[in-house]
C-alpha positions as CSV (number, residue, x, y, z in Angstrom):
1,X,169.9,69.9,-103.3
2,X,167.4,72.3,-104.5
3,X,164.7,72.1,-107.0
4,X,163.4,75.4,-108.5
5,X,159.8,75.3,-110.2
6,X,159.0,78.6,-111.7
7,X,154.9,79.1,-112.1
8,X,153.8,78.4,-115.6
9,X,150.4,79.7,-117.5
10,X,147.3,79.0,-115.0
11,X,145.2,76.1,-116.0
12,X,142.0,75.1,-116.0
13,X,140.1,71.8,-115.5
14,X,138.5,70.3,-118.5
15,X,135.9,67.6,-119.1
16,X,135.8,65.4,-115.6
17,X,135.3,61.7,-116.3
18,X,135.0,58.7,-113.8
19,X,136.7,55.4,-115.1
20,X,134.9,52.2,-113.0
21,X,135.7,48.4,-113.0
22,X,131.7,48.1,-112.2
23,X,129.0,50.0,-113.0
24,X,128.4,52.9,-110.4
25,X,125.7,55.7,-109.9
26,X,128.2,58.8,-111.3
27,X,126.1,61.6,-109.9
28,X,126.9,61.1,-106.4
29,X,130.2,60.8,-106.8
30,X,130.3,64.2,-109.0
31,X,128.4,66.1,-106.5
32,X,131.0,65.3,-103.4
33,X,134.6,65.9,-106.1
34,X,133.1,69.6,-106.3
35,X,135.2,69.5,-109.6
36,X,133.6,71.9,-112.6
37,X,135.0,72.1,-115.8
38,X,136.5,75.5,-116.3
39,X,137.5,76.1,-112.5
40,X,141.2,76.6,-112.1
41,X,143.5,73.6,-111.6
42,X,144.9,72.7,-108.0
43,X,146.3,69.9,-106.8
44,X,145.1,70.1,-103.9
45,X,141.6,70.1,-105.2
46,X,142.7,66.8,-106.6
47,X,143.5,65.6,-103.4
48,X,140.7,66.7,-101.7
49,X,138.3,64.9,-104.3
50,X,140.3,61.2,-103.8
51,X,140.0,61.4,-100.3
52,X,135.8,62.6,-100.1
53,X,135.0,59.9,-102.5
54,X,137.2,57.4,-100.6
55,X,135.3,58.7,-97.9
56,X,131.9,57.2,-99.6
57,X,132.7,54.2,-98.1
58,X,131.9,52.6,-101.8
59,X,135.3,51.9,-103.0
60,X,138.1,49.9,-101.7
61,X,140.9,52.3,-103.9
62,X,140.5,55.6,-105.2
63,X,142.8,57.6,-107.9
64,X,142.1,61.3,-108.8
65,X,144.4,62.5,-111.2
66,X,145.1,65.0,-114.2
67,X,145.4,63.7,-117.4
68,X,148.1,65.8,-119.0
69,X,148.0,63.8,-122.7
């Protein structure tokens, strides 16, 4: 089988939000994403924002996803 994507319009990231069960000091966890509004949208920027604020040490689970709605 073969699945062919053809490249769409370039996007861009938007407003970045964290979404906590418990309150947590958002600046730090900003600074490491290295996410800016405006900056052009990779998924493998994505990926490499889960896995440096897993890498905080602060959080047991981490999710870093686009929200397409």
């Amino acid at each position: 089988m073969t699945v062919k994507v053809e490249p769409g319009p370039v996007c861009t990231l938007g407003p970045v939000s964290i979404k906590s069960g418990t309150k947590i000091p958002e600046k730090p966890v900003f600074a490491v994403t290295k996410l800016k509004r405006g900056e052009r949208y990779s998924e493998s920027a994505l990926a490499s924002a889960q896995h440096a604020i897993y890498d905080l040490g602060a959080f047991s689970s981490v999710t870093v996803r686009g929200d397409f709605e």
